[in-house]
N, C-alpha and C positions, 0 to 999 in steps of 0.2 A: 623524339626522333634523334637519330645520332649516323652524323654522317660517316660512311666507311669505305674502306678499298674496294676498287671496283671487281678483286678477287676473293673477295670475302664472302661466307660461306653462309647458308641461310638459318641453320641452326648453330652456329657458334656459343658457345656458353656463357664466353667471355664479355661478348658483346650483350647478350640476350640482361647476364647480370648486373652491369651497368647502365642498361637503360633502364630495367627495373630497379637500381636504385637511385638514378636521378629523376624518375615518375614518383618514388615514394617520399624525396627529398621536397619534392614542389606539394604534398599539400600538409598542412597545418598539422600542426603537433597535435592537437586536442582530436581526430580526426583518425590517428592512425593505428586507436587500441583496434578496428576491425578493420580490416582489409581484405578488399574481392581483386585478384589477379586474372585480370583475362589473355589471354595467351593465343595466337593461333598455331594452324599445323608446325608451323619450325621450332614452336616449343618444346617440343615433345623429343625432348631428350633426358637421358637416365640421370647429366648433369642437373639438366635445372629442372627436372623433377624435386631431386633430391633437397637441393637450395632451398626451394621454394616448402617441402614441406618442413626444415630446419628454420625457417623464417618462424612460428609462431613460438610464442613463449607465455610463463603466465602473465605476461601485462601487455601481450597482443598477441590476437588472433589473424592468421593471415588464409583467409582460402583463394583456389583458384579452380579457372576452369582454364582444361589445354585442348588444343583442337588435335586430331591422330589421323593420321594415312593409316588410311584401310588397305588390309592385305588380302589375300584368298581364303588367310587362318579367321581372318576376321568375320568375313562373308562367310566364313561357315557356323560360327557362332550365330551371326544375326537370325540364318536359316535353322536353327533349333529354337528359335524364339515363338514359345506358345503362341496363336493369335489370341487370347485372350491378354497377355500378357502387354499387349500393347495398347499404350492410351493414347487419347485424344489431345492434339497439343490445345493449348491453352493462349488467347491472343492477350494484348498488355490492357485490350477492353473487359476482360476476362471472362469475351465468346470462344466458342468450342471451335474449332477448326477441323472439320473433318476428312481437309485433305491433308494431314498430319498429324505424322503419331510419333510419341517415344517411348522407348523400354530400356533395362536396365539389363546388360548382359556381362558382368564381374565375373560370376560366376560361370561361365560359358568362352569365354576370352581364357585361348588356351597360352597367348602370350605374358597372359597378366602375372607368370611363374617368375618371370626376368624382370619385375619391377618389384620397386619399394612397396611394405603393405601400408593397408589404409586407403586402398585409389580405387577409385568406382570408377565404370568404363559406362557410357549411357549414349544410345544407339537414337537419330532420331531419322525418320525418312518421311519426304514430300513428296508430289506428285512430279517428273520431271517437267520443266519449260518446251519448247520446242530450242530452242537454241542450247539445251544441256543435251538434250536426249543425244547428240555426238561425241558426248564425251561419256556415256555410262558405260560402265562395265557391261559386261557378259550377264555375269547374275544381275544386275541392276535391269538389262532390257528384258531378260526372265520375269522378273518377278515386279517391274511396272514401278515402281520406287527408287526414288533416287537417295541413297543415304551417306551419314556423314555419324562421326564418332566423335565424342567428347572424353578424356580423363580429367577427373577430378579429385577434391577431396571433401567436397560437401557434403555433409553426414546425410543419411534417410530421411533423416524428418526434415530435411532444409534447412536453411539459414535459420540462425538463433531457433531454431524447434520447432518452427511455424513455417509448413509444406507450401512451399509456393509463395514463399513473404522472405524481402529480406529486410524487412524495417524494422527496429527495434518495436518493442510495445510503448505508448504513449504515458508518461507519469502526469497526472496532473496534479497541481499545487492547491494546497487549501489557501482560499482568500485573507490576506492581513485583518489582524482586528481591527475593530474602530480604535482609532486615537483618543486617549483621556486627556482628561489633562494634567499636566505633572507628568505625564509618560515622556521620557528623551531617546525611546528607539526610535530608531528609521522606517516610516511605513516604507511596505512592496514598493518597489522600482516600477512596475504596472501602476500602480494609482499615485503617485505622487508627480507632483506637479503637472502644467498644462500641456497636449497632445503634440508631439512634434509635428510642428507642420508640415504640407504635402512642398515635394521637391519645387512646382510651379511656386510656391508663397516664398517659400525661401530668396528663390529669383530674383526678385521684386523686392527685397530687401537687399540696400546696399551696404548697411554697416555695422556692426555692433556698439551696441549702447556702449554710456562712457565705466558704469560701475563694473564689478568683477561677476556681483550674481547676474548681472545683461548675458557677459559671455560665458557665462557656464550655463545657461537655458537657452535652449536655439526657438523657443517659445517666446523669449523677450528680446528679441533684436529689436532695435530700433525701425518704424516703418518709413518708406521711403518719403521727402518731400509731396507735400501735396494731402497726403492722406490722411 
């Protein structure tokens, strides 16, 4: 967060860019070859569009997603949108939700001529609340849905390739071999030496041993009197 004039503008670019680089500054270096931007409505300007898709390079990947104020150009896109063309949202239990749908209207977004390429526009509508239904639009009380627009730059098939995943795929390790003897490598950091103990044992140990291998193993602390 970054505090500012109480005349200060809610899409400012200036400001929008250095919050986003003191968010990118706070996590961990190893952390930030992928990076997901989320952005609400004030984002959604030509500046920090732009920024944001000159952020990746080849030793980081930066996507985002921006929230958009819908226009009437807009509302009339979403109304050419086949109904078949609209799916069922999907919940984070990964049950169907069938009072939510989204579709993809790029191509139908007669605005999308004034923007950088490579940005996908993606439409999604709920049923409204009672306490929204005062604020929908015209077309919204029309047509019984309340929606809301995303631009992005997350390719079709989804993060890393995988529809609807944004986690990497899982590598797993093959197991150290046995130790011979006469061997001098280092078995796996997984099997060697005894299990760190749980945070409660630790507790309960007030000191470390007097040798040096004591304190380079949190496995051989010395245990408290008595025990």
């Amino acid at each position: 967060m970054l505090l500012r004039p109480g005349n200060a503008g809610s899409n400012t670019f200036t400001d929008h860019r250095d919050v986003l680089a003191a968010a990118i500054r706070q996590v961990p270096a190893r952390f930030r070859a992928r990076v997901l931007v989320r952005v609400d409505g004030a984002g959604a300007s030509h500046e920090l569009i732009k920024h944001l898709l000159s952020m990746s390079c080849p030793r980081r990947s930066v996507l985002f997603t921006c929230g958009w104020m819908i226009t009437a150009a807009d509302e009339d896109a979403i109304g050419q949108v086949p109904a078949a063309a609209w799916k069922p949202g999907i919940g984070q239990d990964g049950a169907i939700e069938q009072d939510k749908h989204a579709a993809e209207i790029t191509r139908l977004m007669s605005r999308a001529g004034n923007w950088p390429g490579g940005l996908r526009w993606i439409v999604r509508r709920v049923k409204p609340s009672r306490r929204q239904m005062a604020n929908l639009t015209a077309y919204e009380k029309k047509t019984g849905w309340r929606h809301s627009i995303i631009c992005t730059n997350i390719p079709d098939g989804g993060i890393a390739g995988v529809p609807g995943s944004h986690h990497p795929p899982v590598h797993r390790r093959r197991p150290p071999r046995a130790r011979r003897r006469g061997d001098r490598r280092r078995p796996h950091r997984e099997d060697h030496g005894p299990a760190e103990p749980a945070l409660e044992v630790l507790a309960g140990q007030l000191r470390p041993g007097h040798r040096r291998e004591h304190r380079r193993r949190p496995g051989r602390l010395d245990p408290p009197a008595g025990l």
